[in-house]
C-alpha positions as CSV (number, residue, x, y, z in Angstrom):
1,X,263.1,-30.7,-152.7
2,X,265.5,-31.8,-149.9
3,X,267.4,-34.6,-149.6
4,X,266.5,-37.3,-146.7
5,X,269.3,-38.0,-144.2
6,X,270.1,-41.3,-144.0
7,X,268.5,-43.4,-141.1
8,X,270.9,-43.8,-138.5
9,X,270.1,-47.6,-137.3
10,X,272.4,-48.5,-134.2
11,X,274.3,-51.3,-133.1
12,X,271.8,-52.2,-130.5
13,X,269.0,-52.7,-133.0
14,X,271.2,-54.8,-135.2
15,X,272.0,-57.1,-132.4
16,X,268.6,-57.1,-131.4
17,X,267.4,-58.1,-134.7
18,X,270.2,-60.8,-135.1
19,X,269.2,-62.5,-132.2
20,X,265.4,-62.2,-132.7
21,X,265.4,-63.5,-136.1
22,X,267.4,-66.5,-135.0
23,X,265.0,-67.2,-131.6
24,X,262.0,-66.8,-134.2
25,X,263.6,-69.4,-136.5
26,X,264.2,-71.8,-133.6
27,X,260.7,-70.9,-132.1
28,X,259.0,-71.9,-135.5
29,X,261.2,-75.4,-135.7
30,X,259.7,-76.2,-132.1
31,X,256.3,-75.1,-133.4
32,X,256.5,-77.4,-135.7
33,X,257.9,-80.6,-133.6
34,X,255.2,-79.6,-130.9
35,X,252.5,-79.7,-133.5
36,X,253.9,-82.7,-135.1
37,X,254.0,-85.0,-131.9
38,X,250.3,-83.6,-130.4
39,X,249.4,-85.0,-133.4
40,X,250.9,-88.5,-133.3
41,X,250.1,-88.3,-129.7
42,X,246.3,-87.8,-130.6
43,X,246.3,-91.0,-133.2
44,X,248.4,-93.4,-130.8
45,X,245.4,-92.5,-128.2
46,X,242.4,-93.3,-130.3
47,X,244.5,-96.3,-131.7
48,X,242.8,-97.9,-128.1
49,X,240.2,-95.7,-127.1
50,X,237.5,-98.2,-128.9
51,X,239.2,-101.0,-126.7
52,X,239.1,-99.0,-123.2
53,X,235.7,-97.8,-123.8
54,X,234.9,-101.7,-124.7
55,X,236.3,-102.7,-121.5
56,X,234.8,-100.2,-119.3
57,X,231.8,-101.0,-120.8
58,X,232.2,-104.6,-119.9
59,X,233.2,-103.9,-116.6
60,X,230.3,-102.0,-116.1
61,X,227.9,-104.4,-117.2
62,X,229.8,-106.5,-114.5
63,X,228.7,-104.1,-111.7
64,X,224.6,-104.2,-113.0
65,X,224.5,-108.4,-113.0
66,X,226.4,-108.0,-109.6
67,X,224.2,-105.4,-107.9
68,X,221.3,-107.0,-109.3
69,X,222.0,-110.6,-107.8
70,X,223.1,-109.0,-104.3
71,X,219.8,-107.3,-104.0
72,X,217.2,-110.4,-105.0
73,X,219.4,-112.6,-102.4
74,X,219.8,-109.9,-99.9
75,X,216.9,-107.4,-99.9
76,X,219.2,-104.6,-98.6
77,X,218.4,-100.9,-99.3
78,X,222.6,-100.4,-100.3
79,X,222.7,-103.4,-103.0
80,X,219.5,-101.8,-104.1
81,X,221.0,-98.6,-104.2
82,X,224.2,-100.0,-105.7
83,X,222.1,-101.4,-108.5
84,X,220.4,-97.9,-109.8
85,X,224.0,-96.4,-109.4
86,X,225.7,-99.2,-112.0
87,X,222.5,-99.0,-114.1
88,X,222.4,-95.3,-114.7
89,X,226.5,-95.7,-115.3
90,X,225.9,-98.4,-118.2
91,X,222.9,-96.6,-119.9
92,X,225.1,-94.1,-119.9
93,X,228.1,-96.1,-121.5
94,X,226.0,-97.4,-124.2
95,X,224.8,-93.8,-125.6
96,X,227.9,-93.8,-127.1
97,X,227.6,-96.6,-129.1
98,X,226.8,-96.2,-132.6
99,X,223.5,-97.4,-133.6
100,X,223.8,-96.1,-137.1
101,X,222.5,-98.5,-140.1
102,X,225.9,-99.0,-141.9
103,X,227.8,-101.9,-143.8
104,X,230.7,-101.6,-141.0
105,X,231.2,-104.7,-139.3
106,X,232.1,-102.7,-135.9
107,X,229.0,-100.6,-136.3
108,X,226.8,-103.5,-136.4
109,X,228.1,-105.3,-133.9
110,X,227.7,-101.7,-131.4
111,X,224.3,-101.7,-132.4
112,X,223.3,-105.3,-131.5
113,X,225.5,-104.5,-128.7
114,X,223.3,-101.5,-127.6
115,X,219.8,-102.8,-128.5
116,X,220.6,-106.3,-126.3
117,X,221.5,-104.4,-123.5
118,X,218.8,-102.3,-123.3
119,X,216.6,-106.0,-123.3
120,X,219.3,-106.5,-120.4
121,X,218.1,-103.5,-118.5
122,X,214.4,-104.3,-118.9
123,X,214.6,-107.5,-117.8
124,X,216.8,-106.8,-114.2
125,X,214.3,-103.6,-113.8
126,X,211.1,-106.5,-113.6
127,X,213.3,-108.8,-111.3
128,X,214.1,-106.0,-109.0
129,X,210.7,-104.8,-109.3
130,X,209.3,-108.3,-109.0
131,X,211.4,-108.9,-105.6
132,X,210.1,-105.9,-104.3
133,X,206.5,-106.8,-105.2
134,X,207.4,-110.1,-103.8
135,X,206.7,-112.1,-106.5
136,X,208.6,-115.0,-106.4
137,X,208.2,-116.7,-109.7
138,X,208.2,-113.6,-112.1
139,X,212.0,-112.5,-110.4
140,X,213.2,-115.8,-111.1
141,X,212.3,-116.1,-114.6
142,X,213.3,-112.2,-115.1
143,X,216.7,-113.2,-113.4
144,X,217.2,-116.0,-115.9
145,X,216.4,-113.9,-118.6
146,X,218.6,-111.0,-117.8
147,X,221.8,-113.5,-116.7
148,X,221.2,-115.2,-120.4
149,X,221.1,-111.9,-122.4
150,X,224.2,-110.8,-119.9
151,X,225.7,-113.9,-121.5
152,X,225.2,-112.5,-125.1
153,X,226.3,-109.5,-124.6
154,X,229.6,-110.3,-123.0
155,X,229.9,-112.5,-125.9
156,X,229.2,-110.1,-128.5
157,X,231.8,-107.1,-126.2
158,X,234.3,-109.9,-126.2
159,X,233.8,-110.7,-129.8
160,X,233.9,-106.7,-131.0
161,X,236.9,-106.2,-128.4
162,X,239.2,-108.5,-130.2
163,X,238.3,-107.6,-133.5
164,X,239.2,-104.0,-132.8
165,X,242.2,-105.2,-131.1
166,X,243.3,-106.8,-133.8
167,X,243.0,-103.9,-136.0
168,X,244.4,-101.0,-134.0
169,X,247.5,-102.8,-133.6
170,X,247.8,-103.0,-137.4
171,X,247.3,-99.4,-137.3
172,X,249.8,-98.5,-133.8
173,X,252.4,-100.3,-136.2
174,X,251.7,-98.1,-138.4
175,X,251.8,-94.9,-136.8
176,X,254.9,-96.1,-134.8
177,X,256.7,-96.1,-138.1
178,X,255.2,-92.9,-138.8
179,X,256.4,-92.2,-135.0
180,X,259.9,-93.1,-136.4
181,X,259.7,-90.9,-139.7
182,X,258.6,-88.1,-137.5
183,X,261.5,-87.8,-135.3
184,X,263.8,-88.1,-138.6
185,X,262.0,-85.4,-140.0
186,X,262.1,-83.6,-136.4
187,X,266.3,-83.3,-136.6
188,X,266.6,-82.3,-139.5
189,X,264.5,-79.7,-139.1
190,X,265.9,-78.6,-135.9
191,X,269.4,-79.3,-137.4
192,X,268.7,-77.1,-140.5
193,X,267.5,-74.2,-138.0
194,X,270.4,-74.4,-135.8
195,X,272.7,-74.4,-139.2
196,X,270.4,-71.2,-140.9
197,X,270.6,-69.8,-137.2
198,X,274.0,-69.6,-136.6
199,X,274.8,-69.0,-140.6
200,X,272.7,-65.8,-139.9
201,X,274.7,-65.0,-137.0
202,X,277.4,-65.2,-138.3
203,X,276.5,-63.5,-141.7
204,X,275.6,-60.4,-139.5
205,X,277.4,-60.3,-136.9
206,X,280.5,-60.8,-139.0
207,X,279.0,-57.5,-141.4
208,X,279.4,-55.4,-138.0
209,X,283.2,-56.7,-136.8
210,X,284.7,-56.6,-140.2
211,X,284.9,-52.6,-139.9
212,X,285.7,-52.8,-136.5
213,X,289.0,-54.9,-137.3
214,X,289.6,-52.5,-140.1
215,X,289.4,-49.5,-137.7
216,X,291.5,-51.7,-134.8
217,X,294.0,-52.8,-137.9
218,X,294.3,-48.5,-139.1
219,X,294.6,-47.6,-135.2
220,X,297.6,-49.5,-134.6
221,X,299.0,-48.7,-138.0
222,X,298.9,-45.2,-136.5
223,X,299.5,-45.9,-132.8
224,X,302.9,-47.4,-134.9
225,X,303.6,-43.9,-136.6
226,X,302.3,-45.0,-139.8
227,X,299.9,-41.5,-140.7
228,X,300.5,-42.3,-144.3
229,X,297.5,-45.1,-144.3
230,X,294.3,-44.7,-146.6
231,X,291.0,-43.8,-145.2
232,X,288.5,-46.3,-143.9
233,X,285.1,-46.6,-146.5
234,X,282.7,-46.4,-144.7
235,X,278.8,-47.0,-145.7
236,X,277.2,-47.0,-142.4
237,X,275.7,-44.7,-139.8
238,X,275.9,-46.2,-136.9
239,X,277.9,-46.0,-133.8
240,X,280.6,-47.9,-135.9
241,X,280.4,-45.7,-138.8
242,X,280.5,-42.7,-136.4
243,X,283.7,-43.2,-135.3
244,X,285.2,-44.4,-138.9
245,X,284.8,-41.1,-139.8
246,X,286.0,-39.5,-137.0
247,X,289.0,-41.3,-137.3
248,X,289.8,-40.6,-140.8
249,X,289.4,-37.0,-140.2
250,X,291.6,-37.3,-137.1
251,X,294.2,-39.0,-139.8
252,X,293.8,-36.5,-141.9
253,X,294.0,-33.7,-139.8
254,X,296.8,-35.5,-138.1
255,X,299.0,-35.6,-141.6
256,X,298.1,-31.6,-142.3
257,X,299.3,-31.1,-138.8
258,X,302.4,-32.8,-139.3
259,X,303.2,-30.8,-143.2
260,X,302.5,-27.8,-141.4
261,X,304.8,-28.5,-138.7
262,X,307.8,-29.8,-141.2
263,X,307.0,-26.9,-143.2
264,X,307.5,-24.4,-140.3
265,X,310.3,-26.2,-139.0
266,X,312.0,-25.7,-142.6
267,X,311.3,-22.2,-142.9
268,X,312.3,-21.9,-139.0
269,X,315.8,-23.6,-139.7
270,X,316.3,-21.5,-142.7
271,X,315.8,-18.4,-141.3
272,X,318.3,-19.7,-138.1
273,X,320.7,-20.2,-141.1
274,X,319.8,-17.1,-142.6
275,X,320.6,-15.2,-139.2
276,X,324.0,-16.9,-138.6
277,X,325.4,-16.4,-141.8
278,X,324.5,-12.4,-141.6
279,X,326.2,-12.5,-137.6
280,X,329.2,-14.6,-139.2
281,X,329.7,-12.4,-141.7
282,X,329.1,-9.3,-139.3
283,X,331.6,-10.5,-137.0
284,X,333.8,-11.4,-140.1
285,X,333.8,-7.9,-141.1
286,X,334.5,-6.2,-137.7
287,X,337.5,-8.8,-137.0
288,X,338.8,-7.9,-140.2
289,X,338.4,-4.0,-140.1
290,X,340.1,-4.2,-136.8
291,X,342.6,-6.0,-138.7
292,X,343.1,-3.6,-141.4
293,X,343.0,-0.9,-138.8
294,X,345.8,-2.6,-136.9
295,X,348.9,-3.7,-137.9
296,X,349.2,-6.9,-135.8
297,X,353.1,-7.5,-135.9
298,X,353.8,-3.9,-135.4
299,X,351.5,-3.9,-132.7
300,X,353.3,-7.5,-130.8
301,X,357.1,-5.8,-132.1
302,X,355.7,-2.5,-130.3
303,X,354.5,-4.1,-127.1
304,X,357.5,-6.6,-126.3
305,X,360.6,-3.2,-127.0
306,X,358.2,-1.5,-124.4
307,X,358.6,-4.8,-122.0
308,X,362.1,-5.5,-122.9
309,X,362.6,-1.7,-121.8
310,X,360.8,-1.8,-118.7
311,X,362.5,-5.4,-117.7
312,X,365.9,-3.1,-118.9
313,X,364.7,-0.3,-116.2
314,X,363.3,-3.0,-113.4
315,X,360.4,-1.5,-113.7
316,X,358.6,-5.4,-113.3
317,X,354.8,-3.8,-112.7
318,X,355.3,-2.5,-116.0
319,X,356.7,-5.3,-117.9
320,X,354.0,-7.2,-116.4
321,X,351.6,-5.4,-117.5
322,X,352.9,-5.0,-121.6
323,X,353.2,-8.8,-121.3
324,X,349.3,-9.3,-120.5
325,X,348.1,-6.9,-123.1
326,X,349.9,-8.5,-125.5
327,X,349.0,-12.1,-124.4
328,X,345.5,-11.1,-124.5
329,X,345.5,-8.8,-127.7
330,X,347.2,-11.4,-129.1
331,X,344.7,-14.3,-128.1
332,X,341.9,-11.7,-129.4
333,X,343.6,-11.7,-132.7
334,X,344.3,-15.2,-133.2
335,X,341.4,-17.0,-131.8
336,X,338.7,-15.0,-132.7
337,X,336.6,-17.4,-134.5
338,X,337.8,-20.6,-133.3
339,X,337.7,-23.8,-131.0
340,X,340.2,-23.4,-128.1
341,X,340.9,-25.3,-124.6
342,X,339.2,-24.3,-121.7
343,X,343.2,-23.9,-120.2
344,X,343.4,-21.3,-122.7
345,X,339.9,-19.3,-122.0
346,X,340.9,-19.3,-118.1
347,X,344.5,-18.2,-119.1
348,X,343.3,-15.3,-120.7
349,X,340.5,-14.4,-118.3
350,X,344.0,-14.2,-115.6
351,X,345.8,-11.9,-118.3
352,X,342.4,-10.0,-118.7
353,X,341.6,-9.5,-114.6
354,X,345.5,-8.2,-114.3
355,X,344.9,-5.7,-116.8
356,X,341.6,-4.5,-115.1
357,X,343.6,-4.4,-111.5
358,X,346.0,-2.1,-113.3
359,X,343.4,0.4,-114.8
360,X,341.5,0.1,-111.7
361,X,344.1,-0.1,-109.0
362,X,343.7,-3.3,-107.9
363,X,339.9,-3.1,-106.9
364,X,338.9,-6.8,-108.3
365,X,339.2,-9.5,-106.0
366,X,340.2,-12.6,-108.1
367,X,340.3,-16.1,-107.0
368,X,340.2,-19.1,-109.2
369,X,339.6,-22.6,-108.3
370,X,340.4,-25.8,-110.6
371,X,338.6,-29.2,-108.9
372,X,339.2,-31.4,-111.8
373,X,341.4,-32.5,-115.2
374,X,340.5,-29.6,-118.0
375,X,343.5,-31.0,-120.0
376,X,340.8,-32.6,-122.9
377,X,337.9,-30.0,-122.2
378,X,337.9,-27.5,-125.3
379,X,334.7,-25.1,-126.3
380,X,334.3,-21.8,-128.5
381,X,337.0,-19.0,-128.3
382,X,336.4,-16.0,-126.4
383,X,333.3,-16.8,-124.2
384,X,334.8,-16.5,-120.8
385,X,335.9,-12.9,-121.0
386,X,332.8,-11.4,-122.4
387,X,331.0,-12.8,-119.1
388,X,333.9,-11.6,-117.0
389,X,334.0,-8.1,-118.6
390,X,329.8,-7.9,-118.3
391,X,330.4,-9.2,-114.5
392,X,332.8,-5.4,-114.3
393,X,330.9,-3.5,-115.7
394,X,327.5,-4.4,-114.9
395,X,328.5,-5.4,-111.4
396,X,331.1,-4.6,-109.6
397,X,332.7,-1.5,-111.0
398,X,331.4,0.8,-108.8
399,X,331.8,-1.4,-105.5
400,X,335.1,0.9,-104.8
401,X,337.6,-1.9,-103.8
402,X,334.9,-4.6,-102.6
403,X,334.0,-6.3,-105.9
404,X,335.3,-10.1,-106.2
405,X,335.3,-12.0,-109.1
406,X,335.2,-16.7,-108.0
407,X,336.4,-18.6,-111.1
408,X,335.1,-22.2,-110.1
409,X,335.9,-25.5,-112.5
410,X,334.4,-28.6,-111.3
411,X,332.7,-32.0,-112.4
412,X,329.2,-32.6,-112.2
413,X,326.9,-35.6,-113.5
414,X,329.5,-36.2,-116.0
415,X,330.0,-32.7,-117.3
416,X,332.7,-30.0,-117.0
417,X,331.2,-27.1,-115.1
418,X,332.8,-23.5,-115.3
419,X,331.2,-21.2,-112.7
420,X,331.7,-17.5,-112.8
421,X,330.1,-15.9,-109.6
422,X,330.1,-11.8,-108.7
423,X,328.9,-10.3,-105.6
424,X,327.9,-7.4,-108.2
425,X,324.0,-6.0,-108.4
426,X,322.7,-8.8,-109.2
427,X,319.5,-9.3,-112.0
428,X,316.2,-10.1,-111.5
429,X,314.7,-13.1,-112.8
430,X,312.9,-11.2,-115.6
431,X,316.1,-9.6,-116.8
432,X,317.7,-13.1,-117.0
433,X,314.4,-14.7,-118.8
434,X,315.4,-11.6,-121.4
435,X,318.9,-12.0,-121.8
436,X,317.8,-16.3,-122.6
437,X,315.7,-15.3,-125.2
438,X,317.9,-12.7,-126.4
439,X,316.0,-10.0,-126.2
440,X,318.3,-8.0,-124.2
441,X,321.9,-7.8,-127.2
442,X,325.1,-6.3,-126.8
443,X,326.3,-6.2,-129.8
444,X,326.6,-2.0,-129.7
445,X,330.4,-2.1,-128.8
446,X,331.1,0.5,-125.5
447,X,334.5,1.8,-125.4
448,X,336.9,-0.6,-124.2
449,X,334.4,-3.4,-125.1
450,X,335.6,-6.9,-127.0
451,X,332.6,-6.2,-128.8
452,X,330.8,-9.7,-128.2
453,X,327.8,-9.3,-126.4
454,X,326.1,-12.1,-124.5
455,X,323.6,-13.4,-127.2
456,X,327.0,-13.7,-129.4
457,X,327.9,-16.1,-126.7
458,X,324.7,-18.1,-125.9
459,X,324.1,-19.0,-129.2
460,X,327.7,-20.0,-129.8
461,X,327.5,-22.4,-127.1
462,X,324.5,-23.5,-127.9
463,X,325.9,-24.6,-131.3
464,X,328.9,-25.8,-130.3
465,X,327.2,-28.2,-127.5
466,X,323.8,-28.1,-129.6
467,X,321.7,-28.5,-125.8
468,X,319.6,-25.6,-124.5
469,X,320.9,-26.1,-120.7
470,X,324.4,-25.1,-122.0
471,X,324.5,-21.9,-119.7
472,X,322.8,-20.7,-116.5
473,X,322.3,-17.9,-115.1
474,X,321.6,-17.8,-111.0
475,X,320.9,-14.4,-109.1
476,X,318.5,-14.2,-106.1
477,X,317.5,-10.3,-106.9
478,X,319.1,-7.2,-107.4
479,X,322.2,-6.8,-105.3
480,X,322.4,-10.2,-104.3
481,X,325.5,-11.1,-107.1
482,X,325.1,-13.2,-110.1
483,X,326.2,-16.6,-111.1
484,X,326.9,-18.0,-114.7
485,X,327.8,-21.9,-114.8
486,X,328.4,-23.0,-117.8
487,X,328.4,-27.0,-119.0
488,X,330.7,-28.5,-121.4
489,X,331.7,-32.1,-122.3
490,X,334.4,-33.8,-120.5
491,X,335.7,-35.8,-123.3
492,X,336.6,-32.9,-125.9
493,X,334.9,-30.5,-128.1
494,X,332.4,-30.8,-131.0
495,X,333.2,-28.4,-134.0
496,X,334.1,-24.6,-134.8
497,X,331.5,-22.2,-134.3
């Protein structure tokens, strides 16, 4: 047997049902105030309805004696006419007397009051009748007798007027009191719905913020950086609900995203580690075999008898010459693995281009410009040369006398700039996007090669500055010369690399 889903009821119903249940409460207090005073109305209008119908009665017995004398001392056809009109108005008045044989003072006194007046009407029917007929002596005696029983009855109206009167107005008292009790009754009733309808309002509508805060409360906590936070309950399935649960699987998913990026970063940094250590150690081991194939202090004792003999013979090209290899084998041997001023690094690029100009007969055009103070700039040890030496021989070694080589040191946005620029061959953009990425290594050493190939100096710059921008290469194509700048702190170095 499945299981029912749960019955998804919306914020829009809920409202709606607040708001309805709270107009229905109001609507059944006024209900009950309307009923209430069309009641009290009703009884404070019959209080005198006995009265007014006693006085129209009275005033409409008024009109028959009236009409009746106008017509037996005037004769007209309209006082006659008036007469059947008032007539026909009383007779209907006093149908709605009560003639009923009861103990009730009031009742008797309506019945009297009904059978006198119908004596009344005979009597002024025979006068009219008799004036009409002419009959002098018959009208006169009916007139009496309808203007003495017209005497009676106003009596006997009077008489049951005030005694009503007088008992009605015992009874309004009464029912103003009642009045009085009623409108009591009436506020607190409408004060107990306004109370039970706002209590409901609240009760409610405070069921569908409190998750809402909660939610608003959790988002900031995480708009803060705080993914650590405990999952929203949730018991609903509305709109609110909806989104609770989206967000505590957007926390959750956040959090596994975040392990799985510190996890990758760990085993990214290890490896990194892992990678330098083997190239230290590689490099290590090649300095060290050169080393031990090498006698160093022969090699310097050698080199300065051979310039001491050629300074002995004049022979100053040569003794030049013996003096820059030695500088720069001896730099090679020394500062192989450490930090060094960047007055050092250019000195030995000028020993370095001299000995090129000697194997290649002066081909390389050198120039070398210094804009700024390099006295407190240091970086990593032989970085320079391996950019000069893969300007020759990936540039300009086969230009035949036309190759130049600019060595430009300047300041820009606060950093120390050192700009080596060819008018070699040139590299495309995709070589260059290689050699950054190190995909293009140089580490098989040619003959006549320091053995340090360009990703050996990238990532030693990189270290020793620890920003990516620490070297750029510029070329506009293939033949169009190449450009390396290379961007290094004016207020010192940072550590051996």
């Amino acid at each position: 047997m499945s299981k029912k889903k749960n019955r998804t009821v919306s914020l829009q119903v809920k409202l709606s049902t607040i708001f309805t249940a709270a107009s229905v409460l109001f609507l059944i207090a006024d209900f009950f105030m309307m009923i209430g005073i069309n009641n009290m109305t009703s009884q404070i209008d019959a209080v005198y309805r006995d009265n007014l119908s006693l006085n129209d009665l009275t005033t409409s017995l008024e009109k028959v004696q009236s009409s009746m004398t106008d017509y037996l001392n005037t004769k007209t056809s309209d006082s006659l006419e008036n007469y059947f009109r008032s007539e026909q108005e009383y007779s209907e008045l006093l149908k709605e007397l009560n003639v009923s044989v009861t103990d009730n003072y009031y009742d008797r006194m309506e019945r009297n009051i009904k059978f006198m007046s119908e004596d009344y009407l005979k009597a002024t029917d025979q006068a009219i009748e008799a004036k009409r007929g002419r009959n002098v002596e018959k009208y006169s005696a009916k007139y009496d007798d309808a203007t003495k029983l017209y005497g009676y009855i106003n009596t006997y109206i009077s008489s049951l007027n005030n005694a009503q009167f007088k008992s009605n107005s015992l009874n309004f008292s009464k029912l103003t009191g009642a009045l009085k009790v009623f409108e009591i009754v009436s506020m607190i009733v409408f004060g107990v719905s306004m109370f039970g309808s706002v209590l409901l309002v609240i009760v409610f509508t405070g069921n569908i913020v409190e998750p809402v805060k909660k939610l608003a409360k959790a988002a900031d906590e995480v708009a803060n950086g705080n993914f650590e936070i405990e999952t929203l309950e949730n018991s609903s399935n509305d709109e609110i609900g909806i989104v609770t649960k989206a967000f505590n699987k957007m926390v959750v998913s956040i959090r596994e995203y975040i392990a799985q990026i510190t996890a990758n970063m760990e085993k990214e940094r290890e490896m990194k580690e892992r990678e330098l250590r083997i190239e230290a150690t590689l490099k290590d081991a090649q300095l060290k075999y050169l080393q031990a194939q090498i006698n160093p202090h022969f090699l310097f004792n050698t080199l300065n008898a051979g310039a001491q003999l050629a300074m002995m013979e004049d022979a100053e090209r040569t003794y030049d010459y013996i003096q820059n290899t030695a500088e720069f084998f001896r730099y090679n041997v020394s500062k192989g693995n450490t930090t060094v001023k960047l007055e050092d690094e250019i000195t030995l690029i000028d020993n370095y281009v001299y000995i090129l100009n000697v194997r290649f007969s002066g081909d390389i055009k050198y120039a070398k410009n210094i804009e700024t103070d390099i006295s407190a700039v240091t970086m990593p040890s032989m970085i320079l040369q391996p950019i000069v030496e893969n300007s020759v021989k990936h540039g300009i070694s086969e230009m035949e006398g036309r190759g130049r080589i600019d060595l430009r040191v300047y300041e820009d946005a606060g950093d120390i700039c050192v700009s080596i620029k060819d008018n070699g061959e040139g590299m495309s953009q995709t070589t260059i996007e290689k050699i950054m990425n190190g995909e293009i290594r140089e580490s098989d050493k040619l003959s006549g090669s320091t053995g340090i190939g360009l990703d050996n100096v990238i990532s030693r710059l990189k270290l020793f500055t620890e920003r990516d921008d620490v070297i750029t290469f510029l070329s506009e194509g293939e033949g169009q010369g190449c450009e390396v700048i290379i961007r290094l702190s004016a207020d010192g170095g940072m550590k051996d690399v």
